[in-house]
N, C-alpha and C positions, 0 to 999 in steps of 0.2 A: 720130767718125772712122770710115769705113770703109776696104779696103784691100782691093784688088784683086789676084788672079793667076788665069793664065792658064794650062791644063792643057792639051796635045795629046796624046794618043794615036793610035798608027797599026798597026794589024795586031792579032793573035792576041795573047791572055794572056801568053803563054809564050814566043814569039818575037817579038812586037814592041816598040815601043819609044817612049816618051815627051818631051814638052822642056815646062819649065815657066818661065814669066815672070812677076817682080813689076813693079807699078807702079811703083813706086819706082827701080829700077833695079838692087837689088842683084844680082841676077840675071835675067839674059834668055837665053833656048833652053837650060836649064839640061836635059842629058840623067836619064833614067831609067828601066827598065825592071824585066821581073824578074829578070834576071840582079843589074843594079846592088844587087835589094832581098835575092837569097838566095844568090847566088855569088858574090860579087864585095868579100869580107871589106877589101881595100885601098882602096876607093873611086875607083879609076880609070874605072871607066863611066859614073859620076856619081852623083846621089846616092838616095834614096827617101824616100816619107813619115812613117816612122821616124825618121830620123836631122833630116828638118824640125822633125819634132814634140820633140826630143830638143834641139835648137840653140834652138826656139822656148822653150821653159821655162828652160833656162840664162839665154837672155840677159833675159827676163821677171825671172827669180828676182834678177838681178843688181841689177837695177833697181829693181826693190820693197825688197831688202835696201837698198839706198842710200837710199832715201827713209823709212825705218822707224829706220834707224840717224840719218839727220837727226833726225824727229823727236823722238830719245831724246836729243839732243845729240852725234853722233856723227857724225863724217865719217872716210868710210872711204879709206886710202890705193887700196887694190886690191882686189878681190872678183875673183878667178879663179875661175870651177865647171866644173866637168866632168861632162855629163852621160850617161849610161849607159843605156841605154834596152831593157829584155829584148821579145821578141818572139817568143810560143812560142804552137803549132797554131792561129795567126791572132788572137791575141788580144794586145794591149799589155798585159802584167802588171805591171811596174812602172818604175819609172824612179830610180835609182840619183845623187843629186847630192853630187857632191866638190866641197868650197867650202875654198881657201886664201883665207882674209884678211890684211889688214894694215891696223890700223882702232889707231889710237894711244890708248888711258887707258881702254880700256874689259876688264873681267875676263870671267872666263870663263861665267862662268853666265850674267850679262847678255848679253853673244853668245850665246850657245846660246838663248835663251828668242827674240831679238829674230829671229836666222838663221831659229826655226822656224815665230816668227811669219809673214816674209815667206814663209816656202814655203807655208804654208798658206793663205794670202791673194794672192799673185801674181795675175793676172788668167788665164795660162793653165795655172795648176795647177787654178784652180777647173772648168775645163773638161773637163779629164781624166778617166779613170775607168780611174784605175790606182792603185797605192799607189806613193808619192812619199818616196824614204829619203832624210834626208841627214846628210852625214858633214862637220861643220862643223870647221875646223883653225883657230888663230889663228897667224901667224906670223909 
């Protein structure tokens, strides 16, 4: 599988400004610049590649967890994460993921062991180079 997107940039570092499109269609002329990346805490400008890379490992994580929990015999009602993504003097240091579950006859330890397996196996955690926390609930 490859998968394509399409990056525009127009002007100066600092004042100009960005629109990105996926193949796929989930987004097309999607804005972003530096404001959206360092001023703009609400997300109204649009988005940056932080918060991609931060969307891309949640929905990753979700998916591996689902298919590990199969494995184990388990099928998961919901897997919600939330991921948190720190970005300090240009560096991705780490990336924070909050996982409620709701996965029916399975105890806690076995979550916990299967939850960390998938984070450390996901296809884009392995690509990362950051440390990867996570904070697994069953509920």
């Amino acid at each position: 599988m490859k998968r394509k997107v399409n990056a525009v940039w127009s002007g100066d570092g600092a004042e100009g400004t960005g629109i990105l499109s996926a193949q796929s269609g989930a987004f097309s002329n999607m804005p972003y610049s530096f404001k959206s990346r360092f001023k703009n805490d609400d997300g109204i400008l649009g988005t940056n590649p932080e918060e991609l890379i931060a969307a891309a490992l949640a929905g990753c994580f979700n998916m591996k967890l689902s298919f590990v929990l199969n494995d184990s015999g388990f099928s998961p009602e919901t897997l919600e994460t939330e991921a948190v993504l720190a970005f300090e003097d240009g560096v991705v240091t780490n990336i924070d993921l909050s996982l409620k579950a709701k996965i029916a006859e399975i105890g806690p330890e076995k979550f916990e062991v299967l939850a960390n397996e998938a984070k450390d196996n996901c296809p884009i955690s392995e690509v990362l180079n950051c440390i990867i926390n996570l904070e697994a609930n069953l509920g």
